[in-house]
C-alpha positions as CSV (number, residue, x, y, z in Angstrom):
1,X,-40.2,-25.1,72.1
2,X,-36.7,-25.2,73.6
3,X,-34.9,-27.7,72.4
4,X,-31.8,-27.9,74.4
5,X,-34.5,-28.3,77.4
6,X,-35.5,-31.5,75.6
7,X,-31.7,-32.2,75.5
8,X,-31.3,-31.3,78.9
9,X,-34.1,-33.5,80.3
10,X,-32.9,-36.7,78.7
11,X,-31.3,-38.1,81.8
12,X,-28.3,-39.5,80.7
13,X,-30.4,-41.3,77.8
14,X,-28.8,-41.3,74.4
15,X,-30.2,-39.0,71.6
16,X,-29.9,-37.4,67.8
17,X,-29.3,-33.8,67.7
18,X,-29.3,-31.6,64.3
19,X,-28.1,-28.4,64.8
20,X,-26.2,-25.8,62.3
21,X,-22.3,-24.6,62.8
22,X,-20.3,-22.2,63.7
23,X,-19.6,-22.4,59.7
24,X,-23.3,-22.5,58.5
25,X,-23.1,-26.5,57.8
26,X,-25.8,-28.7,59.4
27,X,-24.7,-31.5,61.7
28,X,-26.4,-34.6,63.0
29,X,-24.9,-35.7,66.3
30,X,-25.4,-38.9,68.3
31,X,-24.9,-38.2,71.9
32,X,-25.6,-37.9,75.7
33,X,-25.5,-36.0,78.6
34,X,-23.9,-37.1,81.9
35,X,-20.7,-39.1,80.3
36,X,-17.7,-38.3,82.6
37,X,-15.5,-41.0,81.6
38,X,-13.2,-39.2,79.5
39,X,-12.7,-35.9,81.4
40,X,-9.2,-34.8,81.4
41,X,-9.5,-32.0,84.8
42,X,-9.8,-28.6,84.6
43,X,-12.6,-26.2,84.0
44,X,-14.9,-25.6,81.7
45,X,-14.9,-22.1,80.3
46,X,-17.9,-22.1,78.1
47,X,-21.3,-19.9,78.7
48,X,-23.6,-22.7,79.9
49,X,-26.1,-20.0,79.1
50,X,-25.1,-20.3,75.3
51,X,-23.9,-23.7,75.6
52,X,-25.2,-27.0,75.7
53,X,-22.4,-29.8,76.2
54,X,-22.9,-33.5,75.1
55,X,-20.8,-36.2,74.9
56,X,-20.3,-37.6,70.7
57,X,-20.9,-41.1,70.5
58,X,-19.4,-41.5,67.6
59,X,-16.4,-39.1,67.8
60,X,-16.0,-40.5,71.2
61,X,-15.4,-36.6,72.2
62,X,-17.1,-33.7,74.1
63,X,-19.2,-31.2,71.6
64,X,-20.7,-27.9,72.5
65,X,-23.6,-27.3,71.1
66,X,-24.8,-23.4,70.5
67,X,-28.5,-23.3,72.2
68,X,-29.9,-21.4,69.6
69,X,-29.0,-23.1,66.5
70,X,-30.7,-26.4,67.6
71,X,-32.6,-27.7,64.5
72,X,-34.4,-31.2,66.1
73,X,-33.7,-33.7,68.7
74,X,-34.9,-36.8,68.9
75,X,-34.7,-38.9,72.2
76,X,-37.2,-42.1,72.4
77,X,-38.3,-42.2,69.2
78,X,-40.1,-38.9,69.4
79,X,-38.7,-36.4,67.3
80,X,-39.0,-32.5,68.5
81,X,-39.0,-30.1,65.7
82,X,-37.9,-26.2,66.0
83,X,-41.1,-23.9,65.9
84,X,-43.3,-26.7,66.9
């Protein structure tokens, strides 16, 4: 299963994402798609393809999250499991 698609098809509702680093840690993110809020202008240079940007509830900043390193997300209650 793809899990950024779950990500991706959570219109704008909040959700849990676990997902490893860049430096091999494991991190458990509260977030949402959509939030435009805080945008500052200009363009973002990241490979959407790679990429999957979501808006940090609790860091009250924009994280991008490598697609393939997406451990679980859990949206609704239902929690989505890599390899499931």
């Amino acid at each position: 299963m793809d899990l950024s698609k779950v990500i991706e098809s959570s219109d704008g509702r909040f959700f849990t994402c676990e997902f490893t680093k860049k430096d091999g840690s494991i991190r458990t993110l509260n977030g949402r798609l959509g939030v435009e809020k805080y945008l500052k202008g200009g363009e973002c240079t990241l490979d959407r393809e790679k990429f999957v940007i979501v808006y940090d509830i609790q860091a009250k900043g924009y994280r991008a999250v490598n697609r393939e390193t997406i451990l679980s997300v859990k949206i609704d209650g239902v929690k989505f499991c890599k390899g499931e």
